[in-house]
VEXLUMRO-200704 format. One record per residue (C-alpha): x, y, z; residue number from 1; residue in three letters. Coordinates in Angstrom, 1 decimal. Each point is the difference from the previous one (the first is absolute). Layout:
<r <X,Y,Z>,NUM,ala>
...
END
This chain:
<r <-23.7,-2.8,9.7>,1,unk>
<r <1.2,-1.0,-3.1>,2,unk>
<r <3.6,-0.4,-0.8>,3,unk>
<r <1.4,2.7,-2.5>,4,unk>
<r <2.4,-2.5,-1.5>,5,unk>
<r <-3.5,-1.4,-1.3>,6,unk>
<r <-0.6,2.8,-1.8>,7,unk>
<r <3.0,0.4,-1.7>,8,unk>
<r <0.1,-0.3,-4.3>,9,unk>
<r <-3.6,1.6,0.8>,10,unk>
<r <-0.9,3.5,-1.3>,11,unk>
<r <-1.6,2.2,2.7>,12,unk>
<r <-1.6,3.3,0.5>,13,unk>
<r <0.0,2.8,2.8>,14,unk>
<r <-1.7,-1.4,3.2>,15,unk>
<r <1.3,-3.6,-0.6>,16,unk>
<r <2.9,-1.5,2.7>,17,unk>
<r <2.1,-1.3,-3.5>,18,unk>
<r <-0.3,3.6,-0.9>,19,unk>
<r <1.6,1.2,2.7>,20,unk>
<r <2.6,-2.4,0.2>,21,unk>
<r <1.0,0.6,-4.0>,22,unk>
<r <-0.2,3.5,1.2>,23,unk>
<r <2.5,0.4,2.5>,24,unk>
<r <3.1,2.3,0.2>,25,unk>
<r <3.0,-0.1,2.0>,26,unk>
<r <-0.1,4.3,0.0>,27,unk>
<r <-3.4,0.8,1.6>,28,unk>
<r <-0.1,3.7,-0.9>,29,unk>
<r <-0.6,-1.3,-3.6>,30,unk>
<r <-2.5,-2.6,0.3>,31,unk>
<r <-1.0,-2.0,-3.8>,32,unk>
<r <-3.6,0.3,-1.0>,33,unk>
<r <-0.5,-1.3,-3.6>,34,unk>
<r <-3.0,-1.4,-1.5>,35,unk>
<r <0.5,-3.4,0.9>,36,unk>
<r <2.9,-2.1,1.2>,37,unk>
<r <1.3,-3.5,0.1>,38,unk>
<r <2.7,-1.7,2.1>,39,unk>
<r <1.9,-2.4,-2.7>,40,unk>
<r <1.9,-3.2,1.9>,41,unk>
<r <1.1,-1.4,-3.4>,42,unk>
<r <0.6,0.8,-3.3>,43,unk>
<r <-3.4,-1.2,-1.6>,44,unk>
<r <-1.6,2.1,2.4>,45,unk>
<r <1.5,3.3,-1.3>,46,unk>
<r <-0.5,-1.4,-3.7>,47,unk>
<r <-3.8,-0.4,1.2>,48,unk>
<r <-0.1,3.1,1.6>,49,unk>
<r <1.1,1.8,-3.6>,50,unk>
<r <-2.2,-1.4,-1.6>,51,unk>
<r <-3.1,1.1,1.7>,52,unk>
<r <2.0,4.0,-0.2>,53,unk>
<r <0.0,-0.9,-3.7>,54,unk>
<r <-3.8,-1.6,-0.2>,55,unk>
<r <-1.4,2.9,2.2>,56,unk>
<r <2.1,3.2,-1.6>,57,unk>
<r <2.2,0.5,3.4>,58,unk>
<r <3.3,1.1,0.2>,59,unk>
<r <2.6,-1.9,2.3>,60,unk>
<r <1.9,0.9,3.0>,61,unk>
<r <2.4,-1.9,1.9>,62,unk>
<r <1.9,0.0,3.6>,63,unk>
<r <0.9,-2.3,2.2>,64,unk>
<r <0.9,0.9,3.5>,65,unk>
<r <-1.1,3.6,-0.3>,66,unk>
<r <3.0,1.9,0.7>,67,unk>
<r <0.1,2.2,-3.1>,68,unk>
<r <-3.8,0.6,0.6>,69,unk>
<r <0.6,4.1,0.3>,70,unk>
<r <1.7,0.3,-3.7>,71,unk>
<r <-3.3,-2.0,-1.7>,72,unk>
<r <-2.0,1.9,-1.6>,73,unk>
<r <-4.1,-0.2,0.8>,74,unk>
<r <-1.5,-3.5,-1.1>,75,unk>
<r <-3.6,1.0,-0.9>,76,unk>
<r <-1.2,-2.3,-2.2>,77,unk>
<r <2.7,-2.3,0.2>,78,unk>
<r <0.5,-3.5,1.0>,79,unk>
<r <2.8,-0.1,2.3>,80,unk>
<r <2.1,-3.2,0.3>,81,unk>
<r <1.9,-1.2,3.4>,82,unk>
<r <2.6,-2.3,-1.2>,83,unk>
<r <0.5,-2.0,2.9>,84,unk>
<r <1.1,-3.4,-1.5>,85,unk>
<r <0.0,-3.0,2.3>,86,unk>
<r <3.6,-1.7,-1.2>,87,unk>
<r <3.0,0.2,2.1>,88,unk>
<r <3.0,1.8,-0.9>,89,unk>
<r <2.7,-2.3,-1.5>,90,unk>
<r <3.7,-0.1,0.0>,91,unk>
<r <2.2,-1.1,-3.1>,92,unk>
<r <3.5,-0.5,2.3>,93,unk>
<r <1.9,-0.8,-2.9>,94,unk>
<r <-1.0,2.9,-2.2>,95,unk>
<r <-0.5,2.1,3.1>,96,unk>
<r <-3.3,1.4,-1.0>,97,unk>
<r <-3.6,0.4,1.8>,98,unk>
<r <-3.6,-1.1,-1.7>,99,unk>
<r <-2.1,2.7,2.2>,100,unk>
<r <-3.8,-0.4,-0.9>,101,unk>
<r <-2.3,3.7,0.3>,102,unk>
<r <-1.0,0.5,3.2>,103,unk>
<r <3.7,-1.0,1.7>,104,unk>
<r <1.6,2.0,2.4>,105,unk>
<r <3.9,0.8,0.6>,106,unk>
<r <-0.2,-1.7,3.0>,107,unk>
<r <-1.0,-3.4,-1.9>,108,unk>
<r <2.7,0.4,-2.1>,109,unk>
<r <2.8,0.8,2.2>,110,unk>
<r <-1.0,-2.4,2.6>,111,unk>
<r <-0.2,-2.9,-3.4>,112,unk>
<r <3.4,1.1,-1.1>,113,unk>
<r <2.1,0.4,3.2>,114,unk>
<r <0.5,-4.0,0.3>,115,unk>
<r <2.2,0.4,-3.0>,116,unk>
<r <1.8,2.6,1.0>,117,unk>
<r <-1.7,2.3,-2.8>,118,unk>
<r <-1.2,3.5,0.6>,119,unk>
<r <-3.1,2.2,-2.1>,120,unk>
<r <0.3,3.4,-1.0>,121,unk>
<r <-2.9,0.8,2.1>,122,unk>
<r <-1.7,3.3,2.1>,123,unk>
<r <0.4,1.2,2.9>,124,unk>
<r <-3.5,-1.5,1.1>,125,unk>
<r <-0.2,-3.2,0.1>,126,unk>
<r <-3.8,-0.2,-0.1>,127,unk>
<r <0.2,1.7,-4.0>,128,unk>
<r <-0.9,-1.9,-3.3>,129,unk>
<r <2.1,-1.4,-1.7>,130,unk>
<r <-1.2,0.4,-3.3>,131,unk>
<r <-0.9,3.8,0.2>,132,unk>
<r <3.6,0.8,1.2>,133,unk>
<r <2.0,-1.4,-2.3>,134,unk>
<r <-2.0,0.8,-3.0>,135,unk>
<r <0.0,3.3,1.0>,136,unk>
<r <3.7,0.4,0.8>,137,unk>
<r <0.9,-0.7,3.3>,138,unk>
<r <2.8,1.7,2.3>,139,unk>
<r <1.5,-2.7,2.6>,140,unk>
<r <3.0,0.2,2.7>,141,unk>
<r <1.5,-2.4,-2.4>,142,unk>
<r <-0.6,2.3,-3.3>,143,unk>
<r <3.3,1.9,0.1>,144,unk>
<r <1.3,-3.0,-0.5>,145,unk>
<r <-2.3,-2.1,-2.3>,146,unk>
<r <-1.9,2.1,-1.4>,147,unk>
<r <-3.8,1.0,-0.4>,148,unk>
<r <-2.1,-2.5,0.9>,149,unk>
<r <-1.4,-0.1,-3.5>,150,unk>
<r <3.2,-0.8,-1.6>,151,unk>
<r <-0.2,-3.4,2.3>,152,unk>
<r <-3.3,-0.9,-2.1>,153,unk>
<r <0.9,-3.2,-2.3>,154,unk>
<r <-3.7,-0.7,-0.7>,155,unk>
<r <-3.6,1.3,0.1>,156,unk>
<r <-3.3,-2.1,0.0>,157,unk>
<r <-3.1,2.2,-1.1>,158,unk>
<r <-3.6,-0.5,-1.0>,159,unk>
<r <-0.1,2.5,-3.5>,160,unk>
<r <-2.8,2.2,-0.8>,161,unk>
<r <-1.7,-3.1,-1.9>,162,unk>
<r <0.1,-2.2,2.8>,163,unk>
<r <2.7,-2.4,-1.1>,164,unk>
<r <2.8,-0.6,2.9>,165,unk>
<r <3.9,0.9,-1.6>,166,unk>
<r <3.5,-0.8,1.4>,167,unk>
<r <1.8,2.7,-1.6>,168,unk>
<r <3.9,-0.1,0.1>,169,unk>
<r <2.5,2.2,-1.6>,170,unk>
<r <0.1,-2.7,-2.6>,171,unk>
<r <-3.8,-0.6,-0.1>,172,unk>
<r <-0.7,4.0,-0.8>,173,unk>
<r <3.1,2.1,0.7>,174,unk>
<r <-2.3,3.1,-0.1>,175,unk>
<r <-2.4,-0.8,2.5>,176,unk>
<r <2.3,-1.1,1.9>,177,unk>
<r <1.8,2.7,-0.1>,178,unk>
<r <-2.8,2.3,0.6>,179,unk>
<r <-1.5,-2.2,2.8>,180,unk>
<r <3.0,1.1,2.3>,181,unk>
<r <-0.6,3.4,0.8>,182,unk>
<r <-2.5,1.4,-2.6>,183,unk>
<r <-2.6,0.9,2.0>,184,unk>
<r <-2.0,-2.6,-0.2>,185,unk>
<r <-3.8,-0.7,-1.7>,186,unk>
<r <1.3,-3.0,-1.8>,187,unk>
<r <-2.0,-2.7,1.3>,188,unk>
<r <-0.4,-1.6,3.1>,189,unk>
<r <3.1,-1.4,1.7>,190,unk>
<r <-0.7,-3.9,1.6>,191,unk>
<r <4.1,-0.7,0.8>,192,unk>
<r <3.2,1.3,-0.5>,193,unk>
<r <3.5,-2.0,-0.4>,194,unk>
<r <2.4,1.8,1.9>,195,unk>
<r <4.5,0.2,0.3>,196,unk>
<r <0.8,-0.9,3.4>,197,unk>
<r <3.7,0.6,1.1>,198,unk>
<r <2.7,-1.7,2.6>,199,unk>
<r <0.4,1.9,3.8>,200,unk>
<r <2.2,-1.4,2.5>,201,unk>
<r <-1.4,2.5,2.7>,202,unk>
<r <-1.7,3.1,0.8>,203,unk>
<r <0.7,2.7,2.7>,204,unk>
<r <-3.5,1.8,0.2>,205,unk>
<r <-2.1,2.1,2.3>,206,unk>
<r <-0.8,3.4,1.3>,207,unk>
<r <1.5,3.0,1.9>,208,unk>
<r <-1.8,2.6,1.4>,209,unk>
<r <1.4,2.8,1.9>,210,unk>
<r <-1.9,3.3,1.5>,211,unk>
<r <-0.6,2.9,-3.1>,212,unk>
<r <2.2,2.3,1.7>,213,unk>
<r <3.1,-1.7,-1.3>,214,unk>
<r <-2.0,0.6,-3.5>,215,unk>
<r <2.6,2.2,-1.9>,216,unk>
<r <3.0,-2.2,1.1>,217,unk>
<r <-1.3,-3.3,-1.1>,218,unk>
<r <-1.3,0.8,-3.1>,219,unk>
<r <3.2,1.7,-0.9>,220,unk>
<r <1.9,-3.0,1.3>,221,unk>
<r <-2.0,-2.6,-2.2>,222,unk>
<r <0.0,2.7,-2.7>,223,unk>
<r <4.2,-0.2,0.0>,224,unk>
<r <-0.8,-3.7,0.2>,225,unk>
<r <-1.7,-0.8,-3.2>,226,unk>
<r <2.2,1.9,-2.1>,227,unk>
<r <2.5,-3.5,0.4>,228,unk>
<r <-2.5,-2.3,1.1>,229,unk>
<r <0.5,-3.7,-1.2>,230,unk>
<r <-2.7,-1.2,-2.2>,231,unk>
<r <-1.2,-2.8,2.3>,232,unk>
<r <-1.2,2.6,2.4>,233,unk>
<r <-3.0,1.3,-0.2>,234,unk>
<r <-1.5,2.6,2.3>,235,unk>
<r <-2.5,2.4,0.7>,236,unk>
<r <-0.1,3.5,2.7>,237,unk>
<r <-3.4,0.8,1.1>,238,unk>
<r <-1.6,2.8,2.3>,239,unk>
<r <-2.6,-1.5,1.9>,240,unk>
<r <-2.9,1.0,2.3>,241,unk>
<r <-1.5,-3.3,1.5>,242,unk>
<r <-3.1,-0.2,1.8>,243,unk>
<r <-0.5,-1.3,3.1>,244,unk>
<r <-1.1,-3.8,-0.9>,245,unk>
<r <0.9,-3.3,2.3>,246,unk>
<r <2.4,-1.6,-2.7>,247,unk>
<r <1.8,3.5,0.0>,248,unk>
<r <2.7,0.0,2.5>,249,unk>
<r <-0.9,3.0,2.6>,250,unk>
<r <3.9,1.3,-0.9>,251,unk>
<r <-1.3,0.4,-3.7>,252,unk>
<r <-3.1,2.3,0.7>,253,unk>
<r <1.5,2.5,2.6>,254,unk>
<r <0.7,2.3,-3.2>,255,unk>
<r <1.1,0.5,-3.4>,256,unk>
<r <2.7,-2.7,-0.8>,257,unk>
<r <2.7,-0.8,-2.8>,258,unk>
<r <0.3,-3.6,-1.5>,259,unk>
<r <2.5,-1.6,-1.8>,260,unk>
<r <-0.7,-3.4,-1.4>,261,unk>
<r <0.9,-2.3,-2.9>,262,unk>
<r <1.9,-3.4,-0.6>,263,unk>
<r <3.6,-0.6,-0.6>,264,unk>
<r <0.5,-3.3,-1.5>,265,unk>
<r <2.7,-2.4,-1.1>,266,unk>
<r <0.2,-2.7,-3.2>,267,unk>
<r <2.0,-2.3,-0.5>,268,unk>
<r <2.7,-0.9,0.8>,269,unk>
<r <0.0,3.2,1.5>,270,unk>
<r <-0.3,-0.5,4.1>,271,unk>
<r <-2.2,1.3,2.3>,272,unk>
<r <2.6,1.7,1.8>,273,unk>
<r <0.6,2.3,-3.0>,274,unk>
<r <-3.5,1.1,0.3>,275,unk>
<r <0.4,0.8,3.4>,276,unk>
<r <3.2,2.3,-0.5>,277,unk>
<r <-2.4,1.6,-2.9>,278,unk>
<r <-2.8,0.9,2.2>,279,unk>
<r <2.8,1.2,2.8>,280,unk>
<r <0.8,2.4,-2.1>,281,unk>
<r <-3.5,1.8,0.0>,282,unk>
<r <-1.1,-1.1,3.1>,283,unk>
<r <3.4,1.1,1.8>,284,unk>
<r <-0.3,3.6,-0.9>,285,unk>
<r <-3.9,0.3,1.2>,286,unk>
<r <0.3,-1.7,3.1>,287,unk>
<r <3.1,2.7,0.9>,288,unk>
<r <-2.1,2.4,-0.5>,289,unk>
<r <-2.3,-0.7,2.9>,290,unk>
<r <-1.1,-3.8,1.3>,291,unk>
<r <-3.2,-1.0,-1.8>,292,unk>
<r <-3.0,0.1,1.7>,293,unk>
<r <-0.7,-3.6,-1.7>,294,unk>
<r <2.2,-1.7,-2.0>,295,unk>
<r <-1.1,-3.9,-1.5>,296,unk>
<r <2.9,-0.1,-3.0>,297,unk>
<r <1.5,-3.5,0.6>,298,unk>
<r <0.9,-2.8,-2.0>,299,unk>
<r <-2.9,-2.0,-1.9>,300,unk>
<r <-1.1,-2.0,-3.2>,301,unk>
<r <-2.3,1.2,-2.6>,302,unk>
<r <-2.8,-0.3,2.0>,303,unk>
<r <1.2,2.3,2.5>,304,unk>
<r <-0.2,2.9,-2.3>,305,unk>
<r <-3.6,-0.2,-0.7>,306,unk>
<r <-1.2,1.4,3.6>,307,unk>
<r <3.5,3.0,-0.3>,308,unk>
<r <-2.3,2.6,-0.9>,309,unk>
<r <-2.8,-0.8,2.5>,310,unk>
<r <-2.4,0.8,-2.6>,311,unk>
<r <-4.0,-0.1,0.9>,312,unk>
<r <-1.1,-3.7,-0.3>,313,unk>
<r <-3.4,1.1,0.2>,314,unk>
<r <-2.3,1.6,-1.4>,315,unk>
<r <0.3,3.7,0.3>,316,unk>
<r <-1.3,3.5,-1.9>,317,unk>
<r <3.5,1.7,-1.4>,318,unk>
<r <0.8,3.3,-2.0>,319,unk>
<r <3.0,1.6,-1.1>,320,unk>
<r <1.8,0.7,-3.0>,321,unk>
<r <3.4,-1.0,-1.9>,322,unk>
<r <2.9,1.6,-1.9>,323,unk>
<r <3.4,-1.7,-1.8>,324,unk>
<r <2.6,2.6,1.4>,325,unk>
<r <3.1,0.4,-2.6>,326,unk>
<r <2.6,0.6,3.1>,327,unk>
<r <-0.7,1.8,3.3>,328,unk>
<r <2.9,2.2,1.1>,329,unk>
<r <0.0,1.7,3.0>,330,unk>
<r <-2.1,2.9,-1.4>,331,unk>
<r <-2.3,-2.8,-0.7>,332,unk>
<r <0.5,-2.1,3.2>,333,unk>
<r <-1.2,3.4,2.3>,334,unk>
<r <-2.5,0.9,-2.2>,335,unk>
<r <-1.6,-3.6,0.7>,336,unk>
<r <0.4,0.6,4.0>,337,unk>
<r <-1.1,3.0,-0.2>,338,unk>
<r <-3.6,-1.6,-1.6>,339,unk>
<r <0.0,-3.0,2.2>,340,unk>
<r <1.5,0.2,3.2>,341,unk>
<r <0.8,2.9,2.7>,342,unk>
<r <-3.0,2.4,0.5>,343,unk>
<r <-1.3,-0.9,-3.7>,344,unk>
<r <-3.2,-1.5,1.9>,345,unk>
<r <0.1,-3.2,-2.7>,346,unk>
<r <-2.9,-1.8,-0.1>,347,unk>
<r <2.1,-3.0,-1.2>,348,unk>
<r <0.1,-3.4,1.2>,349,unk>
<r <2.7,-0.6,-1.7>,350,unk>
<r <2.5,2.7,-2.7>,351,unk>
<r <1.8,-2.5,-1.7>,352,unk>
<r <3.7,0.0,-1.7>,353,unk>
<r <0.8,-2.8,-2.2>,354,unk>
<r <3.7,-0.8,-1.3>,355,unk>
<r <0.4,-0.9,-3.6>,356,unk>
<r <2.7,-0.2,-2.1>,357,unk>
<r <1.7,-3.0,-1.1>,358,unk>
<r <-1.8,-2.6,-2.1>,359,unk>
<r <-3.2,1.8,1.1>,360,unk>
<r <1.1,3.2,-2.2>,361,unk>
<r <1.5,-1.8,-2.9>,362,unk>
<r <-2.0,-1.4,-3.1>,363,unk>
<r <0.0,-3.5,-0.5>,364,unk>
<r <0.9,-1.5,-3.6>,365,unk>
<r <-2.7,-2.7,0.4>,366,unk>
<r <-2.6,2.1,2.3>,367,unk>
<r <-3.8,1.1,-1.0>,368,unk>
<r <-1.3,3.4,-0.6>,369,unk>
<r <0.9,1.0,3.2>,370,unk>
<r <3.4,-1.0,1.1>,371,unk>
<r <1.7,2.1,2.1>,372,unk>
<r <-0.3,3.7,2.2>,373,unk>
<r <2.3,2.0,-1.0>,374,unk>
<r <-0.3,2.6,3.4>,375,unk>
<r <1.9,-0.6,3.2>,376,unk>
<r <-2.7,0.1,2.6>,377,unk>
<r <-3.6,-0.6,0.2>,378,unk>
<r <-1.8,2.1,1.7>,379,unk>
<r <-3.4,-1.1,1.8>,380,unk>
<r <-2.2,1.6,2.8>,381,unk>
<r <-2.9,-2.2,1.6>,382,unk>
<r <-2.6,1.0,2.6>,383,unk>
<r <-2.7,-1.4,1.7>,384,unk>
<r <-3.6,2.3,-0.3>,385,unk>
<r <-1.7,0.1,3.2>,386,unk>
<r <3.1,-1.1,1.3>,387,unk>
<r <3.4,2.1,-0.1>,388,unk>
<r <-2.8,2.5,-1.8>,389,unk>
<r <-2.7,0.9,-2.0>,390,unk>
<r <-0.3,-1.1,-3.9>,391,unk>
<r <0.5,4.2,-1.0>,392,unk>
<r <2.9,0.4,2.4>,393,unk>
<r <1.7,-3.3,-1.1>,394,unk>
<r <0.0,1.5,-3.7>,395,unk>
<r <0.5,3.5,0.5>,396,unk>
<r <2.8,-1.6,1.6>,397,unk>
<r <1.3,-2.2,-2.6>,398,unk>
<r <-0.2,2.9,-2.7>,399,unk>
<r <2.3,2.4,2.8>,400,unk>
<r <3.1,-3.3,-0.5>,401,unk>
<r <-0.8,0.0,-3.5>,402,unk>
<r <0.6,3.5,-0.5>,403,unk>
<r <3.0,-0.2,2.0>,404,unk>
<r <1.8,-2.3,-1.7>,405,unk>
<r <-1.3,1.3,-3.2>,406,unk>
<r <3.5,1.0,-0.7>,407,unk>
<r <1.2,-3.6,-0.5>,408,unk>
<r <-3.2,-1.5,-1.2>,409,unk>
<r <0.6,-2.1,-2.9>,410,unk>
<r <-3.4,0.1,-1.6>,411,unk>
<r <0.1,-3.7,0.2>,412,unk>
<r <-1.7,-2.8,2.1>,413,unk>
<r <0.2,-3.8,1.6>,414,unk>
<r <-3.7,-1.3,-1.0>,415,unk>
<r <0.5,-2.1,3.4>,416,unk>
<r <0.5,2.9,2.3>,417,unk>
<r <-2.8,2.2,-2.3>,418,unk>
<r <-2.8,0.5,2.7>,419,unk>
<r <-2.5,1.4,-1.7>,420,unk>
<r <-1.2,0.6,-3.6>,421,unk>
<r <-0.3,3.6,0.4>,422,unk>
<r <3.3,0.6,0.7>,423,unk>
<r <2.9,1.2,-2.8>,424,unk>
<r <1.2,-3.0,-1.1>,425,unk>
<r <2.0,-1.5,-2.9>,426,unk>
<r <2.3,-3.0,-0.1>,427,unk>
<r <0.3,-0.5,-4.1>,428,unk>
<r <1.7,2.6,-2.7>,429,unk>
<r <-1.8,1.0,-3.1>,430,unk>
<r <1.5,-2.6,-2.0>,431,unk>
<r <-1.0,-3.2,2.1>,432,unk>
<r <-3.1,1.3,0.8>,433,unk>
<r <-1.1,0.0,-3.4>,434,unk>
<r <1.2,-3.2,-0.3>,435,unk>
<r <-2.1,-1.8,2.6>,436,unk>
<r <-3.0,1.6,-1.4>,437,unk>
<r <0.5,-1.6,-3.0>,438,unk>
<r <0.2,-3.1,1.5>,439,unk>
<r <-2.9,0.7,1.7>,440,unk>
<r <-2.1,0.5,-3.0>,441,unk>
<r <1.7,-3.6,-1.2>,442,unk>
<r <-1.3,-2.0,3.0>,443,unk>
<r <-3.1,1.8,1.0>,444,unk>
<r <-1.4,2.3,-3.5>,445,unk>
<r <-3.5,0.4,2.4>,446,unk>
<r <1.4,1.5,3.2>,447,unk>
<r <-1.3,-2.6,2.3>,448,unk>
<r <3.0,0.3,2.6>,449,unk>
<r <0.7,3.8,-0.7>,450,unk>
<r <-1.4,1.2,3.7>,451,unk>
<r <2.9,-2.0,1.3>,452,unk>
<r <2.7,1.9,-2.0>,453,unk>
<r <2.4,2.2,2.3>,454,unk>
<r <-0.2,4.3,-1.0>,455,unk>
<r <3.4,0.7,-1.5>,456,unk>
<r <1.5,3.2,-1.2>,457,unk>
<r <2.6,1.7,-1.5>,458,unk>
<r <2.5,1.4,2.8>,459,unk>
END
């Protein structure tokens, strides 16, 4: 059989193995089907696949490990790009930044910079682009304290809408750049970003998970506790109904079940012992109200927090929805329970509250077109069709949460935690919106990349 890595630079149809491999998606309820696709391991190659869009009238998609795949819009008659580029990721020690190529995971960066004693602003899974997630935002453990992901961005390299390959800086073309982090996308296609590392001395990270039926006590405890919460703490509460897989602990999958997880970390010259004291002060309160029936939080590096969320690491079809929440009081905090836990019969894998606040909610002075989110929480709900439920119940579902935290809703949206493009959805104001289409226009007048743009609108 011939190797796929053979075929790669190559433009392929339907019924073709490089097809197929340029095809693939991380979120198989949304599978890619464009014209034609390509898998592009350097920079020439994606300047080579643009020009055949451009000789043979094709507009051009892009992705790269496929998460995202449900918010695409369809490809027909597209040429759809995998960036995929065969460099490694390098570290600058001294200006504490990362070289990631397209096609690099969080994992390859963490596990690059940890040596250093440097830390990413990356996802929860560790199996995500690189690229994609920054460009588009990105909400870390780490981001109530450094930021949006795209605010780390020092650097873009991208193949234009006339083939040529740019490095554009915020002194190279302040505009693009500016627009590049967070607009939306539909620019160009991405080949490497230059990323801001930053100094941790050590992480306490992991997961808690206690029976649902201590529900309305946790949440309000870890409610109480982001109210104070330090910045270098970064958590999340989920409802969860796991099915019964081997690499789920049998404790896990007996019934419904709460989860707390996150990272609590320390910089220097901060010590780790300070971290600890932080995450005693959530973890002290949930673990007196009942003993966990799992509990992994411990001390750790970097790398550690990578595998906290136990996100999928395969593979898998997902849908669900997502909100920003401006605050969740305790009207709010029962109205969620009463949607996702008790006798709600959830179809959820997974009802998801993520803490914000801090650097996370604040604008940046030197940040892109998305900077910060100004909301509280995040809400997102997950479930598995044909397994925690069918496709119609999952969504049925998702609109019965939405509705009931309607009341909070702040019309806005994370582009990362967006999962599908049908959704509301709306990260930009008026103002900046208009702003990147104009510079849309500037760097691409035909439209070639304009299937790639996120939906935005007005709140």
């Amino acid at each position: 059989m011939t190797d796929p890595k053979d075929q790669d630079g190559r433009v392929a149809r339907p019924g073709e193995q490089a097809y197929d491999v340029a095809t693939r998606v991380f979120n198989l309820a949304a599978p890619a089907r464009p014209a034609a696709a390509v898998t592009a391991r350097t920079a020439e190659q994606v300047r080579s696949a643009i020009r055949h869009a451009i000789k043979h009238g094709m507009s051009v998609r892009v992705h790269s490990t496929g998460h995202a795949s449900a918010t695409a819009s369809p490809m027909e008659g597209a040429l759809l790009i995998r960036t995929a580029l065969s460099e490694e990721v390098r570290i600058d020690e001294e200006r504490r930044v990362a070289r990631v190529p397209a096609g690099r995971t969080w994992r390859d960066v963490v596990e690059a910079a940890a040596p250093y004693g440097l830390a990413a602003p990356h996802g929860t899974s560790p199996t995500v682009g690189v690229v994609g997630y920054v460009l588009r935002g990105g909400m870390s453990f780490y981001s109530r304290h450094v930021g949006l992901a795209a605010n780390s961005v020092t650097a873009v390299e991208l193949v234009d809408a006339g083939g040529r390959l740019r490095l554009v800086t915020r002194e190279s073309d302040a505009e693009l750049f500016w627009a590049l982090r967070g607009g939306g996308g539909g620019f160009g296609v991405v080949t490497a970003v230059e990323i801001a590392l930053f100094p941790v001395t050590g992480v306490i990270t992991g997961a808690a998970y206690w029976s649902a039926a201590y529900a309305p006590r946790l949440l309000s405890a870890w409610l109480r506790w982001t109210d104070e919460a330090p910045t270098e703490a970064g958590t999340s509460l989920r409802m969860m109904n796991l099915p019964s897989l081997p690499e789920i602990p049998s404790a896990l999958t007996g019934g419904p079940v709460v989860c707390v997880a996150g990272a609590v970390f320390a910089e220097p010259p901060d010590s780790l012992d300070q971290a600890v004291r932080r995450a005693g002060d959530l973890l002290g309160p949930l673990r007196t109200v009942a003993e966990p029936l799992l509990d992994t939080w411990a001390p750790g590096t970097p790398t550690s927090v990578l595998d906290a969320h136990d996100d999928p690491t395969e593979p898998v079809a997902v849908l669900g929805d997502h909100l920003l929440l401006r605050d969740l009081p305790a009207t709010g905090a029962a109205a969620f329970l009463r949607a996702v836990a008790g006798d709600s019969g959830s179809p959820l894998v997974a009802a998801e509250l993520r803490q914000l606040g801090g650097a996370a909610s604040s604008p940046h002075p030197a940040g892109g077109a998305l900077d910060h989110l100004d909301a509280r929480f995040a809400f997102m709900a997950a479930g598995l069709p044909g397994g925690t439920g069918s496709a119609q119940s999952i969504m049925d579902h998702c609109a019965t949460v939405r509705a009931a935290l309607a009341p909070w809703d702040t019309g806005r949206t994370a582009p990362t935690f967006v999962e599908n493009r049908e959704q509301p959805q709306g990260h930009l104001d008026a103002d900046r919106r208009r702003s990147v289409e104009l510079l849309r226009t500037r760097v691409d007048p035909q439209g070639r990349f304009s299937g790639d743009v996120l939906p935005d609108v007005d709140a």
